[in-house]
N, C-alpha and C positions, 0 to 999 in steps of 0.2 A: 320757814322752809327747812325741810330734813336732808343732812349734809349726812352721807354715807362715807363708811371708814376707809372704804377699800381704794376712792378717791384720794383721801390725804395721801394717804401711803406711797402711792402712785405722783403725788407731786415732790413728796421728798424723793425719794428716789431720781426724778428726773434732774430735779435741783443738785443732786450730789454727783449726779455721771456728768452732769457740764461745766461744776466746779471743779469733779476731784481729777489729778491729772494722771495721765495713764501711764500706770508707773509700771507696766507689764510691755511698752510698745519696744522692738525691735529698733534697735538704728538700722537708718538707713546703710543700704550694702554700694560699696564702690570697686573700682578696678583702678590697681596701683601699676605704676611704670617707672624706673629707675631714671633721672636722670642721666647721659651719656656723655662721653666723650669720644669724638667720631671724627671722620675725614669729613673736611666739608665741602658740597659739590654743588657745582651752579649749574643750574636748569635753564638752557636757553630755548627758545620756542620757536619752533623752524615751519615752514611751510614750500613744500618741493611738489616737482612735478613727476609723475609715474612716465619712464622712459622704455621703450624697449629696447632689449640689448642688440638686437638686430631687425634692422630696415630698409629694404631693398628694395630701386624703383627698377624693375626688371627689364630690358630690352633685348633683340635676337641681334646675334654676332653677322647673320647675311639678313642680306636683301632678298624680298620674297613677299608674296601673297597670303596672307591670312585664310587661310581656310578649315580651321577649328577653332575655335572659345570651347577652353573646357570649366572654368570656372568663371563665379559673376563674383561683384563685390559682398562680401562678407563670408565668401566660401571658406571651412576652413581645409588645408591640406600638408600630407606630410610629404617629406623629402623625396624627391623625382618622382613626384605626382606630375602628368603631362598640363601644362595649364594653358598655351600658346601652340597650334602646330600650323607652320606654314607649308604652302604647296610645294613638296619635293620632287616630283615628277620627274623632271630634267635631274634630280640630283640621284636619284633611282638611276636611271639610266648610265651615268656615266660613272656611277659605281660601279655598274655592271660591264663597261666596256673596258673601265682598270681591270676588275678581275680576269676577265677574259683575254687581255693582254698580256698579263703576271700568268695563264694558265702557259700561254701561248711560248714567252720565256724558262720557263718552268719544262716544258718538252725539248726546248735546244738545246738545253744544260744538261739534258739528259742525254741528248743522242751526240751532245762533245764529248762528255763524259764517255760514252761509249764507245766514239772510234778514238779516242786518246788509250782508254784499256786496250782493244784489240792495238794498236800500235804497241803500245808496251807488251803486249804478251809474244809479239810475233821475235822479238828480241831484234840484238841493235846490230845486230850482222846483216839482217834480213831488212832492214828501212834505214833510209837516212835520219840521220840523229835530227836535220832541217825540220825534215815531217813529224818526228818527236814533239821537239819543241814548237811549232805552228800551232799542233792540239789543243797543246797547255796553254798554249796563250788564246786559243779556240775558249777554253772550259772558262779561262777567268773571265775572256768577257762576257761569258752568258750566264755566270755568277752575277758579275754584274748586273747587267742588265735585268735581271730578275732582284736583285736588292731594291734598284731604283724603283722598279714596276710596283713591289711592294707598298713601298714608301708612298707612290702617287696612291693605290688601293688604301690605303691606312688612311691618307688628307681625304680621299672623297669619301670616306666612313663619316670623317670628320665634322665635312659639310653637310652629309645626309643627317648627320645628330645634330647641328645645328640649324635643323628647319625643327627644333621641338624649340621650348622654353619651358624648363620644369623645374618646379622649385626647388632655391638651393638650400633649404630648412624648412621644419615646420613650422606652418604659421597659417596667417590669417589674410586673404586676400581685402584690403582696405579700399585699394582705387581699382579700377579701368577703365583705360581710353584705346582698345583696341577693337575693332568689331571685323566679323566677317567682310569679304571682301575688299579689306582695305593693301594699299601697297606698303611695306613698313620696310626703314633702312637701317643697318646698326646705330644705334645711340639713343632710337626713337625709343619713350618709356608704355611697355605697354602697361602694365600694372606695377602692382606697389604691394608687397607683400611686408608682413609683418609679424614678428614673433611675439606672440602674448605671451607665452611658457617662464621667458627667462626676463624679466624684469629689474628694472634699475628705480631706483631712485637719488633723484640728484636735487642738491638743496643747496642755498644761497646763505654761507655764516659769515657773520660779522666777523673781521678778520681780527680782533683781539683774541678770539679764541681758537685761532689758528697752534700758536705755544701750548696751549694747556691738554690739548686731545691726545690722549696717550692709548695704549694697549686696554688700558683700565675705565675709559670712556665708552660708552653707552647711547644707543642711541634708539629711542623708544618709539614704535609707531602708534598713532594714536588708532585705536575701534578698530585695530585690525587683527584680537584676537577673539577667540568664543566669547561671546555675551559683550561684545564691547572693548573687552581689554584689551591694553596697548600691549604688544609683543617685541623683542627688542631684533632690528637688522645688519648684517653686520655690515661696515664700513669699511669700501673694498677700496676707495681711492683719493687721496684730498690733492688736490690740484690750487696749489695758490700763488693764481695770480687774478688778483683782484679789478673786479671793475675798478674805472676811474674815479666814476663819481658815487659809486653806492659802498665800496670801500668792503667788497666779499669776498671768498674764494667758493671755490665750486666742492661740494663732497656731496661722494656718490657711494649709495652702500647697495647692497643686493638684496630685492624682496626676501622677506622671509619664505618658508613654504607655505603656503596656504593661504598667503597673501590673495584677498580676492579684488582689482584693479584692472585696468586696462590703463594702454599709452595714453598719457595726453589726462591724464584727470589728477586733481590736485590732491596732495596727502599731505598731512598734518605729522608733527614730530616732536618727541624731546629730546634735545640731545642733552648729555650729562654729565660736563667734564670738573676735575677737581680742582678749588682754589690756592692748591700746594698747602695746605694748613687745617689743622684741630680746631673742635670749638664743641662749648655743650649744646648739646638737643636735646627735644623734649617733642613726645608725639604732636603730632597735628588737634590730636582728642584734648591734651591738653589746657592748649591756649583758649583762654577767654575772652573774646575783643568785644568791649562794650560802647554805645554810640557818641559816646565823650569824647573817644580817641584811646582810653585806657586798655591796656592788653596786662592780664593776668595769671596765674594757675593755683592749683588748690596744694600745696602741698602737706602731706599726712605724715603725723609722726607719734610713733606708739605708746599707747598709756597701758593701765592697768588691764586684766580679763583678755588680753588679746584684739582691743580697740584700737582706734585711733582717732588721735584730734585734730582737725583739719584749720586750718589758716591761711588767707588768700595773700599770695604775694604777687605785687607788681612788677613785670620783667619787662626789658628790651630786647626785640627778637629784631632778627637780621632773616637772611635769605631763608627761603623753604623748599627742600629735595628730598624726593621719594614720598615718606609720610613723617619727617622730620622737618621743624624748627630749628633755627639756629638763635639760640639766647647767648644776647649781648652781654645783656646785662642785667643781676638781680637773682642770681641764684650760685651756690660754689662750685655743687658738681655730686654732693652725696645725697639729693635730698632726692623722696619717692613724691612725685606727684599723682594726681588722681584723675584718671582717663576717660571712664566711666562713671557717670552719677553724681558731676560735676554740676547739674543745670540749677539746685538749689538748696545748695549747702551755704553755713551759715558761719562764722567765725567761733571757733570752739566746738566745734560742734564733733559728739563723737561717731563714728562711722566704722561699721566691721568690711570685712573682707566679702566679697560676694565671690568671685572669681580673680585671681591674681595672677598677673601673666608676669614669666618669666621674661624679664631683656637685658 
């Protein structure tokens, strides 16, 4: 059998690219992060209820007749929108009979007023001083009496506006139980209006962490910014006085803007107060935890050409806030570990720079 050359040649060759080692190949590229020393803060995980800041079960100050519905449940409406008007009829009318009695006082005080001038113009030679003074006491009672007149004009305005019931803010009508023709007395609730705009959130914490919430605490809502992210609310009031038996107190912070909720649905939280104490961290990217129980990080330290040589060290990490680790134990404080490109590095192994974030 004839063995052709161009064969041989072709198996050394092959022979020598799987023996020879590639002494051309790049090290792997990683991303370094300085070990830190930081405030260290504990993350507690809250879960509260969306409250609105105002909720009102609405009823009419008189007794009367229903005779408008202007909104149904879910309407929404702003401030002195007419939403309840009951039959005023009767309360028209004796409006009308105030005014007409205030016109009527209104004309007396005018013609006392007048024969009291003429009295005084005629001079005190020419009339008894008696009849002077009868006028003047003429003009104050029909001053009077026109003051009062008012006053009763002004209450029956009163009670003609109080055959409306219009909402005292904007909001969102939630219940009603008031329908046409029915007879309704003050106190009775016709509807139930509620403000969506200004939202609260109130949350149940474990009262050890009552001490530790300062100026400088945090408190995260979860998926309630763009794409998901938590956005932080501010905490407008801590109220502690704690259940008996669940051992909480109540804080209440104010929706963010843009907060999108309604009352009555649950929302999720971090709150994020500090342990009064320093400690090193180390990224979240970091840590290594393997299914032993072992928890590791790679840390890089510089050789010759601008390399470096990487060595897995075994630490003790404590609590985790933000996107920090808190290492107990197992490192000083000045080493660089490796954040990025982490998943299969090797003991000695040397490693350049791919991208290196400043922290």
């Amino acid at each position: 059998m004839r063995h052709h050359p161009w064969r041989h040649c072709l198996q050394v060759f092959l022979i020598c690219a799987l023996t020879t080692p590639a002494w051309g190949q790049e090290p792997p590229g990683v991303q370094l992060a300085n070990v830190e020393t930081t405030e260290i803060v504990e993350e507690v995980r809250l879960t509260g209820t969306v409250n609105a800041l105002r909720s009102s079960r609405l009823s009419t100050a008189v007794a009367g007749l229903v005779n408008k519905v202007a909104v149904d449940t879910g309407a929404k409406v702003s401030q002195g929108d007419l939403l309840i008007g009951l039959d005023d009829e009767q309360a028209l009318f004796e409006l009308a009979g105030a005014r007409a009695e205030t016109d009527e006082a209104r004309a007396r005080l005018e013609e006392a007023r007048r024969r009291l001038e003429e009295a005084r113009s005629v001079g005190r030679g020419n009339i008894a001083e008696t009849e002077v003074s009868t006028r003047e006491t003429d003009v104050a009672a029909a001053e009077a009496a026109v003051a009062r007149l008012q006053a009763a004009e002004a209450h029956r305005q009163v009670v003609l506006r109080r055959h409306r019931v219009e909402a005292p803010f904007d909001g969102v009508v939630s219940d009603r139980s008031s329908e046409l023709g029915e007879w309704v007395t003050p106190g009775d609730a016709l509807l139930t209006l509620v403000d969506t705009d200004n939202l609260r959130l109130d949350f149940q914490v474990p009262q050890e962490a009552y001490r530790r919430i300062d100026e400088g605490s945090e408190l995260l809502i979860d998926g309630a910014g763009p794409e998901g992210n938590p956005i932080t609310a501010e905490i407008d009031a801590l109220v502690p006085v704690g259940e008996s038996q669940s051992r909480t107190f109540l804080l209440r912070a104010i929706a963010p803007d843009g907060f999108a909720a309604l009352p009555g649905m649950a929302v999720d939280a971090v709150l994020r107060v500090s342990v009064g104490g320093t400690g090193l961290t180390v990224s979240r990217d970091a840590i290594n935890r393997y299914p032993d129980g072992r928890v590791s990080v790679w840390i890089a330290e510089p050789t010759d050409g601008g390399l470096f040589a990487v060595r897995e060290k075994r630490v003790t990490t404590g609590i985790g806030f933000h996107d920090r680790v808190v290492i107990v134990d197992g490192l000083q404080g000045h080493e660089q570990v490796v954040v990025r490109g982490n998943e299969s590095l090797d003991d000695g192994m040397k490693v350049r720079i791919s991208e290196r974030t400043a922290r």
